[in-house]
N, C-alpha and C positions, 0 to 999 in steps of 0.2 A: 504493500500500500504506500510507502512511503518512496518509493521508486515512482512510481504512477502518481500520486499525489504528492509532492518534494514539499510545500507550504502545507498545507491541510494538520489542524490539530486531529489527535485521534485520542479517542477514548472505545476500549475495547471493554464487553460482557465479558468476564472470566469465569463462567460458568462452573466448569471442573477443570482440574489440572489432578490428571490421575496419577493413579500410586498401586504398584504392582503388590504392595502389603499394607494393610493401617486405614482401607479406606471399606469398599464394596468387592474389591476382588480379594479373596480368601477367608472372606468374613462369613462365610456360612461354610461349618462344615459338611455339613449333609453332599456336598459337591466336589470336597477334595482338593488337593491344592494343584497349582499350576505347575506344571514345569518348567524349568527354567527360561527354556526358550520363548514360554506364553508369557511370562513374565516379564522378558525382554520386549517383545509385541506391546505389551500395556504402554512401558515405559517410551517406547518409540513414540506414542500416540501423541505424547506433548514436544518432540520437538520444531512441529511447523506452531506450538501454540507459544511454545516458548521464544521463541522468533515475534511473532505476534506485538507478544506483552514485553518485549522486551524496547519496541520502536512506539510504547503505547504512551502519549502525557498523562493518561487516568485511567485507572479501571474498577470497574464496575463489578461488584460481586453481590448477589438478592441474599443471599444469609452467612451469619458470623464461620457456620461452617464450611460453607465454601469458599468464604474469604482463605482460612485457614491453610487448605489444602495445596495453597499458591506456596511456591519457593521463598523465602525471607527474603531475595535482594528484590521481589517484587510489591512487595505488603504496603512499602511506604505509599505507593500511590492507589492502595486502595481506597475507594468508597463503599461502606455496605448499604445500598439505597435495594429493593426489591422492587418487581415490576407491580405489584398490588393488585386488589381487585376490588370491583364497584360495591362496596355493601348495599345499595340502595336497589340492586337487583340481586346481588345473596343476601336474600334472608326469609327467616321462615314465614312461609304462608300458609293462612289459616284454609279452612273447608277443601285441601286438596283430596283430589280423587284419580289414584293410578286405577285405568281401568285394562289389565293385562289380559285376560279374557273375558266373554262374554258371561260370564260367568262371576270371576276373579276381581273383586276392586280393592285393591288397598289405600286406607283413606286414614290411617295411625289408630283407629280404633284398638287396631290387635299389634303386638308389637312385630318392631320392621326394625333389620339389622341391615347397616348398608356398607358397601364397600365397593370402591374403584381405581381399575386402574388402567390407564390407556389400552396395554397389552398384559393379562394376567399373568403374573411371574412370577418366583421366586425372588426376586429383588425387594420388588414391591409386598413381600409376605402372602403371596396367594397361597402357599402350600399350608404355612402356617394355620389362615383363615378356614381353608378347608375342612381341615385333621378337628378343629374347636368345631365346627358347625353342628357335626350330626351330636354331641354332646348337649348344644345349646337347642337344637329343635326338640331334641327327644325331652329335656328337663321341659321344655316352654311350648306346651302343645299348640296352642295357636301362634307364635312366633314367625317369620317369616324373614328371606335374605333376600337382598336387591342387589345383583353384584352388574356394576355397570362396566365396562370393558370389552376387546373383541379378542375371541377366541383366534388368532392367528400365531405362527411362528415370530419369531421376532422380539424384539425387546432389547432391556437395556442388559440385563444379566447372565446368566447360563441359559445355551439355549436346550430346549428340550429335545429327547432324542429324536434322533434323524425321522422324520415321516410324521411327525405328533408335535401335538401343541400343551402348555402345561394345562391346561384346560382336560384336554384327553387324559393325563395322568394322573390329575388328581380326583377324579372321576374314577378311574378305574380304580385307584386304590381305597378310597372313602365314598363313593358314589351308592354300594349296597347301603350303606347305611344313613344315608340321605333320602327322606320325604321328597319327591322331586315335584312334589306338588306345590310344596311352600320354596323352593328356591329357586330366582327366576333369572335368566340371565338375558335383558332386553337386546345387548351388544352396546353399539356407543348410542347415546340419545343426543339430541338438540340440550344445548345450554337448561334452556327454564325447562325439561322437563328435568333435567339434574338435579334442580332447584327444587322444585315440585318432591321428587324425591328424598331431597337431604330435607326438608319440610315435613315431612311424616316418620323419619328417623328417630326410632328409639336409641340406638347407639351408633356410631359409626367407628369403625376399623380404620385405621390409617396404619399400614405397617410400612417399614422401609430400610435397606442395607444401607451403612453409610454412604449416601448418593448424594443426588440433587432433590431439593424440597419439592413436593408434587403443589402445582396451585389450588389442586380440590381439597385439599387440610385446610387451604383458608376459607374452603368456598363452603365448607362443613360446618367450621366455626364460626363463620358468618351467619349462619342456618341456625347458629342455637344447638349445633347436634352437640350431643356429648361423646366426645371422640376419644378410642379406644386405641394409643398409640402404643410404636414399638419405641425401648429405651433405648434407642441411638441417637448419636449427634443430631443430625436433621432435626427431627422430631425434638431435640432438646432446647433448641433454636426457640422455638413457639409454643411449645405444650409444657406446661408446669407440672407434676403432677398432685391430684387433691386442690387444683388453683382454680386451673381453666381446664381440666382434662383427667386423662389416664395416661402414666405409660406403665407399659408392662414390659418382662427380660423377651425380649425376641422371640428366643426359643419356647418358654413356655407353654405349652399348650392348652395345658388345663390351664393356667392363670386366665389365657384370655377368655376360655370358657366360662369360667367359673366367674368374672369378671361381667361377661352378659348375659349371664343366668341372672346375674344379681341384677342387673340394670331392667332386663323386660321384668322382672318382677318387681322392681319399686321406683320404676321411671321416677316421681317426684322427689324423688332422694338426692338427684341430681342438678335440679335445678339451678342452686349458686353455680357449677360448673358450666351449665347452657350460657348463661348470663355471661359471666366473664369469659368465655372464648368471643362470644361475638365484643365486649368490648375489648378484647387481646386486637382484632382485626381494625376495630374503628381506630385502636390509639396507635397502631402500628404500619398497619396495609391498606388505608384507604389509599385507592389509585388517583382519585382525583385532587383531594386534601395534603397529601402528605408524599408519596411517590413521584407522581412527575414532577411538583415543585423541585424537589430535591434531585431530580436529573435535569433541570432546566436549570439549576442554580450552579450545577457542576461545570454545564457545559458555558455557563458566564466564566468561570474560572480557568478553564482552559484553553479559552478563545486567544 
């Protein structure tokens, strides 16, 4: 850029600056470690980014832990500003009515567990979610799961074996014992029906490998849901726990069962936690109040 542009200030997103140990790769053992050669691959991954940030005046990073994960000779020129989202369209709405068959409405009367993620994975905690589900339906007879996400190959973490999606595996392994009548998997929706959904949320799941912070944790907490998080960094970024939220060890499984067995049984127990996630969002990640100001005022400074 700075060949092609010789004058032009730049401010680059430093999204992630990966790590072949310490980060999302090797952080689940259920998958085994890398050899050394995959390991060399990761680290390769930053050297066009490192080039990058290195010709950058400012960089931009949306949370404390991915500022982190940048090399110290880069840190000084961080900002941690995130890109935010509208609270004024996440938030919860009353008398919604998911109608999934003709038959089927889910409207929060009966409890509703939700959980998404662009491409269902193991990064994201899908395997996690699964193994806890047929525990939390069987405890909570009318209970039900909105897993929003497309069953495809692909994604940010391990992929799944050759010819199968983690969808197909985690299915085959936990799937007997799943009601398939209460767990519904729409694929991806339109924005406000996401909305609509985290709206009639008894708990929401948000799990995640040391990654990138997903924007539906704020779009949940916006919502009022009481979100059911994994204890890593990301997630330690924005969910308190006993504040604005839950986090729970990763691995646990029963924790997090056990965890929304309690919650569809005493929803209003929760409350103070609904409350303050959506204000964690108002004093943190409004996009319009607080976010672009704060990249508007960067880019005065770098001019």
């Amino acid at each position: 850029m700075r060949d092609i542009f010789p004058r032009a200030r730049q401010i680059l997103h430093g999204e992630f600056y990966y790590r072949s140990r310490g980060a999302d790769v090797g952080f689940d053992p259920e998958f085994g470690e890398l050899t050394l050669a995959e390991q060399f691959r990761v680290s390769a991954k930053n050297a066009t980014m490192a080039l990058a940030l290195a010709e950058a005046d400012g960089i931009v990073c949306p949370t404390p832990f991915q500022a982190s994960m940048l090399p110290d000779i880069f840190r000084s020129r961080v900002k941690i500003i995130h890109e935010g989202i509208d609270p004024a369209r996440a938030v919860r709405k009353a008398q919604v009515r998911l109608q999934l068959t003709k038959e089927l409405i889910l409207d929060g009367s009966a409890p509703v567990v939700t959980f998404i993620n662009r491409r269902f994975e193991p990064l994201r905690g899908f395997h996690v979610f699964m193994r806890a589900l047929s525990k939390v339906l069987a405890a909570v007879p009318n209970a039900h799961a909105f897993l929003v996400g497309m069953d495809e190959p692909g994604g940010y973490g391990p992929a799944a074996p050759e010819g199968t999606t983690w969808k197909q595996q985690l299915l085959s392994e936990v799937g007997g014992r799943l009601d398939p009548s209460r767990v519904h998997f729409p694929g991806w929706v339109p924005y406000d029906e996401l909305i609509a959904a985290l709206s009639i949320s008894t708990a929401h799941v948000y799990y995640t490998y040391p990654f990138v912070l997903s924007w539906s944790l704020l779009d949940a907490m916006a919502c009022e849901c009481l979100v059911i998080g994994s204890d890593t960094a990301p997630v330690r970024d924005v969910v308190h726990d006993q504040v604005n939220g839950r986090l729970l060890n990763f691995f646990d499984v029963d924790a997090l069962a056990d965890t929304l067995i309690e919650a569809c049984r005493n929803p209003r127990s929760c409350a103070p936690l609904r409350k303050e996630a959506r204000a964690t969002v108002l004093s943190r990640f409004d996009r319009a109040k607080l976010c672009q100001p704060a990249w508007l005022r960067l880019i005065d400074e770098v001019k």
